[in-house]
TORPA-4810 file (N, C-alpha, C, O; in nm, 3 decimals):
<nodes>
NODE_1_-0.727_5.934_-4.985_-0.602_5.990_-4.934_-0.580_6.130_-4.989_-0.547_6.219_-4.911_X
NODE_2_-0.596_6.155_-5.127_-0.596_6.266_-5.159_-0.699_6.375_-5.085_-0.671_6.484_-5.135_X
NODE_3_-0.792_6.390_-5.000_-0.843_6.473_-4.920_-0.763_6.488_-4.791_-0.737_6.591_-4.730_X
NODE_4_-0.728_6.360_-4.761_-0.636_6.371_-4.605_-0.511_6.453_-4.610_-0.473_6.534_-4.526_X
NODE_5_-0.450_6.416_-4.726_-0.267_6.485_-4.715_-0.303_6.582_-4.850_-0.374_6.553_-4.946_X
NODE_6_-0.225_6.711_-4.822_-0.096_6.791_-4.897_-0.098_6.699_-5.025_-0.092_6.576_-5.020_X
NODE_7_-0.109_6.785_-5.155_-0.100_6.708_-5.308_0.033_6.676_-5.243_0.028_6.555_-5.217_X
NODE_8_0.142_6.721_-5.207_0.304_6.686_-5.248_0.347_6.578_-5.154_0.433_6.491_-5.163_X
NODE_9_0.273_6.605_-5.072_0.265_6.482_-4.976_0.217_6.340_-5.010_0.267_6.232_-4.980_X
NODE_10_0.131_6.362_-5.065_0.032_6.273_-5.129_0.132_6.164_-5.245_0.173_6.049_-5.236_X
NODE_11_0.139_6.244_-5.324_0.286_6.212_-5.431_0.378_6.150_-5.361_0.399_6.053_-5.434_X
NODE_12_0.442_6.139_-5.279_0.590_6.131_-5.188_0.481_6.016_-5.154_0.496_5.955_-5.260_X
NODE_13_0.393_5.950_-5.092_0.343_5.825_-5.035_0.318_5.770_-5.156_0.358_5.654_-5.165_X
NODE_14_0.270_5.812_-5.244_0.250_5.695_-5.443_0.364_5.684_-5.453_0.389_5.566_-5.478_X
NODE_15_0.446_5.738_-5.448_0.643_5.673_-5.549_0.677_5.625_-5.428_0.751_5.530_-5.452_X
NODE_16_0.668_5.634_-5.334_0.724_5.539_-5.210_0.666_5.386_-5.170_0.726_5.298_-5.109_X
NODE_17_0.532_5.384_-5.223_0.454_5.248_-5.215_0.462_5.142_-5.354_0.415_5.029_-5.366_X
NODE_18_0.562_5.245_-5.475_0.639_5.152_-5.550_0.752_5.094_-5.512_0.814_5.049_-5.608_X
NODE_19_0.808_5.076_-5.398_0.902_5.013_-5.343_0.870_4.859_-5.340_0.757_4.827_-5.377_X
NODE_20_0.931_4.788_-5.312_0.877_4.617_-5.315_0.871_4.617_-5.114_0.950_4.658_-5.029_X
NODE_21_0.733_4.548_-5.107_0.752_4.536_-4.942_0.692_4.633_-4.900_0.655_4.601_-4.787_X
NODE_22_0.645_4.780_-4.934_0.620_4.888_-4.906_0.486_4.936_-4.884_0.505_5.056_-4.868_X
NODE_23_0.326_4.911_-4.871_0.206_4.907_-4.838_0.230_5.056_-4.827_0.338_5.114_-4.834_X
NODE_24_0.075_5.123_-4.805_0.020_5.256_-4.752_0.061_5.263_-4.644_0.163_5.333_-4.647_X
NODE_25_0.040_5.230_-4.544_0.066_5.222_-4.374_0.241_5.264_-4.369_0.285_5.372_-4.330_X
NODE_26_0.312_5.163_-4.413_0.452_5.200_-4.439_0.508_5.332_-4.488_0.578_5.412_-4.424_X
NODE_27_0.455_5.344_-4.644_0.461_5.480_-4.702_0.452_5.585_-4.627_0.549_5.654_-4.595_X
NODE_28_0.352_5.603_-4.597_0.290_5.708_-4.484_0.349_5.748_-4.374_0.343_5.864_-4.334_X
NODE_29_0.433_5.619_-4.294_0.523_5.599_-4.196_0.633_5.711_-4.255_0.644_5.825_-4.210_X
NODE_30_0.710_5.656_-4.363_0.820_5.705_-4.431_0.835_5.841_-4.443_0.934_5.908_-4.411_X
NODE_31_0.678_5.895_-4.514_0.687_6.050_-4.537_0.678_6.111_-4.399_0.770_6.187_-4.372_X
NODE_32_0.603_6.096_-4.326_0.610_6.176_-4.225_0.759_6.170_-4.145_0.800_6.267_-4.081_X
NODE_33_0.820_6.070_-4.155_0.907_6.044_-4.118_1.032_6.165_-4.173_1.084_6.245_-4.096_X
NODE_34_1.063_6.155_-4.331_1.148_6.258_-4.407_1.124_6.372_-4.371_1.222_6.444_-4.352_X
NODE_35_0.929_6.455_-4.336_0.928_6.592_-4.286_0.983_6.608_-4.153_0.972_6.710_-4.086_X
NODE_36_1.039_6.509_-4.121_1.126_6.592_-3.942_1.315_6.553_-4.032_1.413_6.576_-3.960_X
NODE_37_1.337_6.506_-4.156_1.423_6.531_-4.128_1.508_6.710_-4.168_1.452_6.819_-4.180_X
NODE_38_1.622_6.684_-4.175_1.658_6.828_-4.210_1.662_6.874_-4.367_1.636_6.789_-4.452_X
NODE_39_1.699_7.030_-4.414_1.696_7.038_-4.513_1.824_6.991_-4.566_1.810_6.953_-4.682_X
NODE_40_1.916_6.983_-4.533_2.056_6.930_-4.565_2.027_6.770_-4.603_2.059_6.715_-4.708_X
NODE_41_1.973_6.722_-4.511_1.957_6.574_-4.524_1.886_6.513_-4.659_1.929_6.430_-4.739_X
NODE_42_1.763_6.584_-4.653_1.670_6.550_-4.779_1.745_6.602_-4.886_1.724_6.523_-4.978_X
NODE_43_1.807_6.675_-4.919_1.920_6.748_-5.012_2.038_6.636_-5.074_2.084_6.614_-5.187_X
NODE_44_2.056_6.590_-4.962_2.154_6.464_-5.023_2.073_6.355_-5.054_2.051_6.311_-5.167_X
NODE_45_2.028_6.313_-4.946_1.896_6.214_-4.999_1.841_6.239_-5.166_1.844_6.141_-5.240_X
NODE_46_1.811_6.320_-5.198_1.766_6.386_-5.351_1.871_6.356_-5.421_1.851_6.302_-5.530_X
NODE_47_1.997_6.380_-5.384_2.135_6.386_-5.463_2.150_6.249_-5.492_2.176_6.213_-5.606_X
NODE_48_2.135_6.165_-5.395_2.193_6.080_-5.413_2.090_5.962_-5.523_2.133_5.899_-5.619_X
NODE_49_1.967_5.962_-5.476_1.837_5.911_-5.556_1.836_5.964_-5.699_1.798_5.874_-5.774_X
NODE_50_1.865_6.074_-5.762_1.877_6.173_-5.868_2.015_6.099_-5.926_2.013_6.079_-6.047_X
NODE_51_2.116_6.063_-5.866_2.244_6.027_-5.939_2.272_5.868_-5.935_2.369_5.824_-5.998_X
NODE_52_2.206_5.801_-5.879_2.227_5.684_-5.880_2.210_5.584_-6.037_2.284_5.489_-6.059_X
NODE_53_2.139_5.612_-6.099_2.171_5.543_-6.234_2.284_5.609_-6.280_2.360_5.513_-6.296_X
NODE_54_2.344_5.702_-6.309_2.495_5.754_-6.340_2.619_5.725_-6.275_2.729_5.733_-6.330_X
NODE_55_2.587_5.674_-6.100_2.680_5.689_-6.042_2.715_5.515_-5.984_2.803_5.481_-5.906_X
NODE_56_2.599_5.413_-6.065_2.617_5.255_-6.015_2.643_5.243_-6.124_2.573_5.326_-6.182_X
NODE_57_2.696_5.196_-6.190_2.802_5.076_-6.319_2.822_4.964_-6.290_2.871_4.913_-6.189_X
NODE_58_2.750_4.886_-6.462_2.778_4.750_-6.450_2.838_4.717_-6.532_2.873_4.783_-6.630_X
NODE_59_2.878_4.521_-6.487_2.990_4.468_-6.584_2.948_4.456_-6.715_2.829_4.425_-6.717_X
NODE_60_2.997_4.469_-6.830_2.954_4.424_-6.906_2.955_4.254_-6.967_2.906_4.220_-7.075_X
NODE_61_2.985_4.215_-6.925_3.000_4.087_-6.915_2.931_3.984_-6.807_2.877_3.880_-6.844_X
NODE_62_2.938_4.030_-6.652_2.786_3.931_-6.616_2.661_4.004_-6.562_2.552_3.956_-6.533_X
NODE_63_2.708_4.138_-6.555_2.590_4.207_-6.537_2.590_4.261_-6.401_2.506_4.351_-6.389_X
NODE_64_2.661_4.232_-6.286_2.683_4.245_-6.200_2.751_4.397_-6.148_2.846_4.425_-6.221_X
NODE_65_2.724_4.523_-6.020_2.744_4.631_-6.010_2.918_4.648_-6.001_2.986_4.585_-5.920_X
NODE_66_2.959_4.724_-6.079_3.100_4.737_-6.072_3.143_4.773_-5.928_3.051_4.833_-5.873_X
NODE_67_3.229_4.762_-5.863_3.355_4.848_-5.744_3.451_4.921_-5.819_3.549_4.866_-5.868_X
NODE_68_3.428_5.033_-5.831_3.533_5.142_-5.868_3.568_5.085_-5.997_3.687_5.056_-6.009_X
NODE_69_3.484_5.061_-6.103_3.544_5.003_-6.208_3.578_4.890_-6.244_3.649_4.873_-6.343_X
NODE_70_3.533_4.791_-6.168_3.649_4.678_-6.122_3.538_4.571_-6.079_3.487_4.577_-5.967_X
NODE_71_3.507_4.486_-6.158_3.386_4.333_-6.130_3.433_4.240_-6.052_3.490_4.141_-6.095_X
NODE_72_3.415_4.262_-5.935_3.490_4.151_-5.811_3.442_4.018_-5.894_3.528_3.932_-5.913_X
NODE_73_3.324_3.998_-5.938_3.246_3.876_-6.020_3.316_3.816_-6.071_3.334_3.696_-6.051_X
NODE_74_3.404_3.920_-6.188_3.453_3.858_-6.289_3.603_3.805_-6.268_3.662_3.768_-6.370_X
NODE_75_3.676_3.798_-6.139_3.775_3.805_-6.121_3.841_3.658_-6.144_3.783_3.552_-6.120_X
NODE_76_3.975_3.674_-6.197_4.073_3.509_-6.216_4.044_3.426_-6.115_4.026_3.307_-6.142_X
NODE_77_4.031_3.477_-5.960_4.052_3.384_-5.834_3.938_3.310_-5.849_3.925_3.208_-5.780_X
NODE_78_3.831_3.351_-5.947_3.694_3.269_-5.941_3.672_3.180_-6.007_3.739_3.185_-6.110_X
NODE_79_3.597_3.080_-6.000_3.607_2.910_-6.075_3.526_2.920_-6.184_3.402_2.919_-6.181_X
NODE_80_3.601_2.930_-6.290_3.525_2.924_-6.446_3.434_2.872_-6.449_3.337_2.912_-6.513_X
NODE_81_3.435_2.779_-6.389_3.369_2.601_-6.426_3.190_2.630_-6.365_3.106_2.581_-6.441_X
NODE_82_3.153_2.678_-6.283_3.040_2.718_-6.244_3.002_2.830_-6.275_3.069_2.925_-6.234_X
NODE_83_2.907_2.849_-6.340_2.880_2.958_-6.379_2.667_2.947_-6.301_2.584_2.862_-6.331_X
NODE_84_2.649_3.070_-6.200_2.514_3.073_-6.195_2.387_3.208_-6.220_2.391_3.315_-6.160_X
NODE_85_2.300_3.178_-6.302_2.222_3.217_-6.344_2.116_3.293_-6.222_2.054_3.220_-6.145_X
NODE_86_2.105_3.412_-6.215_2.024_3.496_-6.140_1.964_3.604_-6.229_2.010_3.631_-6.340_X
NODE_87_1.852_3.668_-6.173_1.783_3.790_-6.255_1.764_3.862_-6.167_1.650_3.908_-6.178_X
NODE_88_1.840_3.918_-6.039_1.865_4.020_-5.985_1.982_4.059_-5.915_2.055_3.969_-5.872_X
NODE_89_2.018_4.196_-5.894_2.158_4.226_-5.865_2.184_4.218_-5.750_2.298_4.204_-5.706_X
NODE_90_2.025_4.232_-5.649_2.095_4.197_-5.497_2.123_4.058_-5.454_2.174_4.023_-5.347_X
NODE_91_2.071_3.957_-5.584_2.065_3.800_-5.520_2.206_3.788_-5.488_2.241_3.736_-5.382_X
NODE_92_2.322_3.849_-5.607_2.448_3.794_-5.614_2.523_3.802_-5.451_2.592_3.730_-5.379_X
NODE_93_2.469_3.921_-5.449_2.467_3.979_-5.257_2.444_3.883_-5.168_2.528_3.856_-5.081_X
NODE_94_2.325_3.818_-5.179_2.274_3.763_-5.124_2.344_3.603_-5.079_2.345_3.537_-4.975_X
NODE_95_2.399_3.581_-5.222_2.444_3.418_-5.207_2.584_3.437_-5.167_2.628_3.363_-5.079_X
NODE_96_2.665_3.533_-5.224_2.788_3.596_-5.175_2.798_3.535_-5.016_2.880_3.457_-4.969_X
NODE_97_2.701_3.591_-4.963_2.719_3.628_-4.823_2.693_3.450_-4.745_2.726_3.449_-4.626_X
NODE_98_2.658_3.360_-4.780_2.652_3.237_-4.754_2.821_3.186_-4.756_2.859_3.098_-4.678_X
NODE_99_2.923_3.258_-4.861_3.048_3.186_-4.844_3.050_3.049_-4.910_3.164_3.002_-4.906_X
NODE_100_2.968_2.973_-4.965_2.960_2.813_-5.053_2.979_2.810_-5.183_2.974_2.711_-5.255_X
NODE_101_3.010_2.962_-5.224_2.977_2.938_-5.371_3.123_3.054_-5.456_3.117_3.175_-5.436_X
NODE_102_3.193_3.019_-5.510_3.284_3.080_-5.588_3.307_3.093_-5.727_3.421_3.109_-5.772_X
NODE_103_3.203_3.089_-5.800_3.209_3.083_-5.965_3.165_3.194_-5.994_3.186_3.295_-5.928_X
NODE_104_3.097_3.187_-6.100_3.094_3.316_-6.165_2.903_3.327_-6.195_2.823_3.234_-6.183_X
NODE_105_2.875_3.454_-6.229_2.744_3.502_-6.246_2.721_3.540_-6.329_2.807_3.605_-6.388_X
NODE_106_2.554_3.517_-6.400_2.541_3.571_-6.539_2.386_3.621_-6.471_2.312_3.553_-6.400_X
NODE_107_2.368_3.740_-6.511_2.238_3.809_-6.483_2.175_3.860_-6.594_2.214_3.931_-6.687_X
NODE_108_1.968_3.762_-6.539_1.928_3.778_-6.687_1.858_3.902_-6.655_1.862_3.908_-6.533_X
NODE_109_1.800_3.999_-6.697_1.727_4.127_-6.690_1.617_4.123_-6.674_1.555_4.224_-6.639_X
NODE_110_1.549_3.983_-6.700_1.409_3.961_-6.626_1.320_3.809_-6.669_1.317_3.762_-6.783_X
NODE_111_1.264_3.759_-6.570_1.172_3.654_-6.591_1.085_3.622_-6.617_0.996_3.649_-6.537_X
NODE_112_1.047_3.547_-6.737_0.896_3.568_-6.820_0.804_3.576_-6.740_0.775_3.506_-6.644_X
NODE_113_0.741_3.700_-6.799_0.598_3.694_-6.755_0.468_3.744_-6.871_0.414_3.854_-6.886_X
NODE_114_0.445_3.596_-6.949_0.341_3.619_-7.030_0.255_3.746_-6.974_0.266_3.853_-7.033_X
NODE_115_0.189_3.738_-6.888_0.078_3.828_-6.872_0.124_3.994_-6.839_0.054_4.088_-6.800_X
NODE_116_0.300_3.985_-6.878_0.338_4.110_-6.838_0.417_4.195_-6.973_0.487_4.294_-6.991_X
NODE_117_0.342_4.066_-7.064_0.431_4.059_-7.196_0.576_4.048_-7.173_0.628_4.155_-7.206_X
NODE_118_0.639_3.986_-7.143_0.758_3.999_-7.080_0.805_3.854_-7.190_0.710_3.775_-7.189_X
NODE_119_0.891_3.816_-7.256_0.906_3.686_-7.380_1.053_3.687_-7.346_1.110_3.773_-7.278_X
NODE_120_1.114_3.565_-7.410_1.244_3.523_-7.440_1.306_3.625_-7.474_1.426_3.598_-7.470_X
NODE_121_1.285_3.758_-7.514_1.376_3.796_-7.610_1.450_3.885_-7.512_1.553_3.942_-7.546_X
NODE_122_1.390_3.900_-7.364_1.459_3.967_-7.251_1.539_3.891_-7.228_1.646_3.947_-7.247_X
NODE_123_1.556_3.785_-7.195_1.664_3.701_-7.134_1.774_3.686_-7.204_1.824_3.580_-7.166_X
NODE_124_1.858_3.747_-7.311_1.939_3.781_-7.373_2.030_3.669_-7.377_2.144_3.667_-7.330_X
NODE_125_1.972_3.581_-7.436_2.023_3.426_-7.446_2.181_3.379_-7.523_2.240_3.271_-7.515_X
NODE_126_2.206_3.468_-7.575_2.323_3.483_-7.697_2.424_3.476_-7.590_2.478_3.369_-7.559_X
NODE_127_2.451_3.592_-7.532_2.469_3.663_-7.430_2.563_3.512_-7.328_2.673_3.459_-7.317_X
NODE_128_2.454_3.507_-7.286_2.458_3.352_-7.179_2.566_3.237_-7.276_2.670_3.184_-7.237_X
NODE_129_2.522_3.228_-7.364_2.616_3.117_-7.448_2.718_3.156_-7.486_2.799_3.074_-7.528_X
NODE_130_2.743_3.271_-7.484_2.881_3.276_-7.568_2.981_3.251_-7.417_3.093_3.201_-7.428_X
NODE_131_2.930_3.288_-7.292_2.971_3.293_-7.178_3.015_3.150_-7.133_3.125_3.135_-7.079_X
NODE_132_2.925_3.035_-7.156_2.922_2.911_-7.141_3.042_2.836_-7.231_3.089_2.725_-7.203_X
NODE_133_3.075_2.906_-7.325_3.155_2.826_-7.430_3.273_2.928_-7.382_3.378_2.879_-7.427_X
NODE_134_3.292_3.001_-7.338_3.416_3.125_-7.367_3.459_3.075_-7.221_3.576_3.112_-7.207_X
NODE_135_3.422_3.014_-7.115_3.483_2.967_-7.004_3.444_2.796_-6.992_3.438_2.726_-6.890_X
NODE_136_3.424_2.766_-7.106_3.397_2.578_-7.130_3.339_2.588_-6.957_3.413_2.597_-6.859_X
NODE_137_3.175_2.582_-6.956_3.122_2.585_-6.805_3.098_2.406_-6.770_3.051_2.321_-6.847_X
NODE_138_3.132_2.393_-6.672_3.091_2.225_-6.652_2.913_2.216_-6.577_2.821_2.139_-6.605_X
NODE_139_2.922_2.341_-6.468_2.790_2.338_-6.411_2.714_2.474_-6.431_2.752_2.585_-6.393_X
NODE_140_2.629_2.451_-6.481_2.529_2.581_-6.507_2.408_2.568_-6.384_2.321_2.481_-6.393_X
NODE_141_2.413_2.658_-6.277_2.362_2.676_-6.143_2.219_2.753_-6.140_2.227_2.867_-6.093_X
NODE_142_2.064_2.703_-6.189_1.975_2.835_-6.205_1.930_2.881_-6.073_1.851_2.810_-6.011_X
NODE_143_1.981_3.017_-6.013_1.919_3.044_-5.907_1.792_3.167_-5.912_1.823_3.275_-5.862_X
NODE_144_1.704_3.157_-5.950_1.579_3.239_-5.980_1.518_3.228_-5.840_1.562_3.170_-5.741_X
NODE_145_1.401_3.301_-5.858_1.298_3.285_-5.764_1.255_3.149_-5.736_1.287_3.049_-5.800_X
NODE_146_1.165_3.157_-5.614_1.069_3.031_-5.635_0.931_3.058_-5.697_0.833_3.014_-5.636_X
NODE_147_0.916_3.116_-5.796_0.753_3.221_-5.803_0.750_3.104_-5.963_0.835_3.044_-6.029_X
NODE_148_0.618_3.118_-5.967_0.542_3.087_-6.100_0.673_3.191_-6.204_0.730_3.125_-6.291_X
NODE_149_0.697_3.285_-6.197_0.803_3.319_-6.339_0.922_3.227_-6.277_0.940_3.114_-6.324_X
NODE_150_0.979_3.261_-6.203_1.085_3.214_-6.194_1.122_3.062_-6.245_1.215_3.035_-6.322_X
NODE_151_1.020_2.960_-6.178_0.956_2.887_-6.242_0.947_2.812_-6.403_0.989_2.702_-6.440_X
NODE_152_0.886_2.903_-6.468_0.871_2.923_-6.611_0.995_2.904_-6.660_1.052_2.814_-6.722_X
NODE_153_1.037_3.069_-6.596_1.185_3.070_-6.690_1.305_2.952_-6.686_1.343_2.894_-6.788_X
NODE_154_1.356_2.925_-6.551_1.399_2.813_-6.518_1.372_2.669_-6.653_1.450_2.611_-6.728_X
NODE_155_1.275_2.662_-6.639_1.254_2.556_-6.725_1.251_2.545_-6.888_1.239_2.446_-6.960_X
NODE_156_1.267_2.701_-6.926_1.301_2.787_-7.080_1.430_2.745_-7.074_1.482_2.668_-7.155_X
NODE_157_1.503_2.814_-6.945_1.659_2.782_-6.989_1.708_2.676_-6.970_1.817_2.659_-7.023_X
NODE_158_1.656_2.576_-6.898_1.668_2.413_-6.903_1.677_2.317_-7.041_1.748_2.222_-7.073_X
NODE_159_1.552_2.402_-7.117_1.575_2.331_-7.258_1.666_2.414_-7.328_1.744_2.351_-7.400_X
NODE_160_1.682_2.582_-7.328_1.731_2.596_-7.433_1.895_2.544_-7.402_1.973_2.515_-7.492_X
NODE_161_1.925_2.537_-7.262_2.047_2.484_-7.252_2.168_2.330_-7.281_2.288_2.302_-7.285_X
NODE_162_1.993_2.250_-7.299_2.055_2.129_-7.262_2.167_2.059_-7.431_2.226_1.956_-7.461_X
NODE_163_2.138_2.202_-7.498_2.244_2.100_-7.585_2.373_2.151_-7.579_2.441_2.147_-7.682_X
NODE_164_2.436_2.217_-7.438_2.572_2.189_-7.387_2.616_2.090_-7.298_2.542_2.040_-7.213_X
NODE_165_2.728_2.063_-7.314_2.775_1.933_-7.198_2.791_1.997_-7.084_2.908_2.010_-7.050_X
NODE_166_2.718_2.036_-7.021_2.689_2.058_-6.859_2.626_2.048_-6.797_2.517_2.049_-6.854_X
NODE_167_2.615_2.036_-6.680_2.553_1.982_-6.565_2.483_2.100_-6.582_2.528_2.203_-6.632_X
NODE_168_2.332_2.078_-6.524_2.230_2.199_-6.527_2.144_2.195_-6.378_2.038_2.140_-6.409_X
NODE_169_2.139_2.221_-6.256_2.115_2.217_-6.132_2.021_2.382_-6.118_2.005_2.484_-6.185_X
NODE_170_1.975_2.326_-5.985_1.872_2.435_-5.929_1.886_2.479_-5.766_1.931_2.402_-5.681_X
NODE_171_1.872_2.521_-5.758_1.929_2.551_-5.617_1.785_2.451_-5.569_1.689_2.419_-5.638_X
NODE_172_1.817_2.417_-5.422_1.749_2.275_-5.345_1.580_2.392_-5.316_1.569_2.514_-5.332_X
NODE_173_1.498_2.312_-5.281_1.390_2.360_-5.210_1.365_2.408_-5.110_1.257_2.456_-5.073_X
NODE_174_1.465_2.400_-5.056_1.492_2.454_-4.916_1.422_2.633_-4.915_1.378_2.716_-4.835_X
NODE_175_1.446_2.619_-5.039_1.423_2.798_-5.044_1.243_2.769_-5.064_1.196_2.684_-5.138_X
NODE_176_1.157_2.870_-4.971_1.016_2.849_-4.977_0.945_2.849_-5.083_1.009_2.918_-5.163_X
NODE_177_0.872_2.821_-5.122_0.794_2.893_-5.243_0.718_2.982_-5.231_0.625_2.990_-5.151_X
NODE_178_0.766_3.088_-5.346_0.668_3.213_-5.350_0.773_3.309_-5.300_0.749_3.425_-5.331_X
NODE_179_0.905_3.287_-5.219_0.982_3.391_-5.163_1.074_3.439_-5.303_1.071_3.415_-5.423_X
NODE_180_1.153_3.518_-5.213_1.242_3.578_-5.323_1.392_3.558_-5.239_1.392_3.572_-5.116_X
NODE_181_1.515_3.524_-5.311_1.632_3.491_-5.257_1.676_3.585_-5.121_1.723_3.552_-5.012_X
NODE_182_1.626_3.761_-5.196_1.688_3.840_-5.086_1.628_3.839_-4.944_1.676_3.906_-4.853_X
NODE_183_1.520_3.759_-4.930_1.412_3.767_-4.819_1.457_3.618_-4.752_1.390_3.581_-4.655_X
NODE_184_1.564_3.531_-4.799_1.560_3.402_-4.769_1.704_3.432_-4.654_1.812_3.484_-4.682_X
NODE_185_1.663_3.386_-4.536_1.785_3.419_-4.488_1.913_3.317_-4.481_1.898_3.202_-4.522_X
NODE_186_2.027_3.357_-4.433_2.144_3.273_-4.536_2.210_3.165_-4.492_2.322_3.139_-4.538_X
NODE_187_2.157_3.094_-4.406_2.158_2.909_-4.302_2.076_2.880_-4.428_2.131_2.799_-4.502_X
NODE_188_1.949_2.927_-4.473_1.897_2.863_-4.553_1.933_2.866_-4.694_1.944_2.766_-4.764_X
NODE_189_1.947_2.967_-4.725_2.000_2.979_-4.903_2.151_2.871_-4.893_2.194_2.799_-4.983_X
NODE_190_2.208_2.889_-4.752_2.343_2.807_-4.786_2.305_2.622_-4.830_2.365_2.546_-4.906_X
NODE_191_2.176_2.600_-4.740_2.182_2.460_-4.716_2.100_2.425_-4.880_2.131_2.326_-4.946_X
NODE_192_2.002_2.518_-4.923_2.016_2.505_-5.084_2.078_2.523_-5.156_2.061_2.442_-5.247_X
NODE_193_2.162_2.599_-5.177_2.287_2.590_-5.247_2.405_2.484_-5.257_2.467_2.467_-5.362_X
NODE_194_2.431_2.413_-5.138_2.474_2.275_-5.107_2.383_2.202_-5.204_2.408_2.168_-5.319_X
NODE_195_2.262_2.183_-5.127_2.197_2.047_-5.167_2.120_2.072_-5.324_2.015_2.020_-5.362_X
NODE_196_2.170_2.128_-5.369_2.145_2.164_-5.552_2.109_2.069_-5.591_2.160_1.980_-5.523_X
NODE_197_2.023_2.014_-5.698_1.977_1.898_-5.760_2.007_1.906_-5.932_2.020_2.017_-5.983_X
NODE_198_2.016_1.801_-6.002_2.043_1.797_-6.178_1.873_1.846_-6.185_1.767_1.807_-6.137_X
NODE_199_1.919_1.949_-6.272_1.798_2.007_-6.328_1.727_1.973_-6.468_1.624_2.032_-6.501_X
</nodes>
């Protein structure tokens, strides 16, 4: 590829094929795509890519992207009593949008992956418990992937959890294996989320 395209071109298809979902064929699609747009356009586009870690804020408390300051997550109208476990910020999006579920969210920062060196000490476990005891949780909800980490981890926080009095559930199978929540569309995430099992 580097003989076919422009070095800068070239560059603009490598940081674009770090996207999740994103192949060469796609990439390639993309850039050529940005050179018809305008200079104004790519200008904000830049602005906005350039400011986005400064300009998204999270809760400090479940981890979830603030609204103007303000953790819809964390709000009174929401049911103490369930509290569910995710390790990404669009899942909360994701299950949101099903309408079945009204408790609260704790987001871990990532799911073991021995071979990625990736250990317990990410999942900021303290964190999680003081949360569990500070809203006395009755059901602790793990909604992870279906992947070999997700997997793993799931079953880390199964034991390290079980010496609270709560119910410990998984979202149903319904969800495929190997997918990821945001790719699951939401007839289905709803009818796993219903049919949750004791974990």
């Amino acid at each position: 590829m580097a003989d076919k395209y422009p070095k800068h071109l070239t560059t603009l298809i490598t940081l674009l094929k770090k996207l999740p979902g994103v192949g060469k064929a796609t990439a390639e699609r993309f850039s050529f795509q940005l050179l018809k747009w305008s200079n104004d356009d790519l200008k904000f586009l830049g602005g906005i890519i350039s400011d986005i870690k400064t300009k998204i804020t999270f809760c400090s408390e479940c981890g979830c992207i603030l609204n103007n300051d303000q953790c819809n997550f964390c709000s009174s109208l929401r049911d103490p009593s369930k509290l569910c476990i995710i390790s990404s910020l669009k899942d909360v999006f994701s299950i949101e949008q099903t309408r079945t579920y009204s408790g609260l969210y704790h987001i871990i920062s990532s799911l073991l992956s021995p071979i990625d060196g990736v250990g317990f000490e990410g999942l900021k476990l303290e964190k999680l418990k003081e949360r569990i005891k500070k809203h006395n949780s009755k059901e602790i909800i793990i909604a992870l992937d279906s992947t070999l980490e997700g997997d793993a981890t799931a079953f880390f926080l199964k034991q390290e959890l079980q010496s609270f009095d709560v119910k410990i559930s998984r979202l149903a199978f319904g969800v495929p294996v190997g997918s990821c929540l945001d790719l699951v569309d939401g007839s289905t995430l709803a009818k796993a989320l219903d049919g949750r099992q004791s974990f």
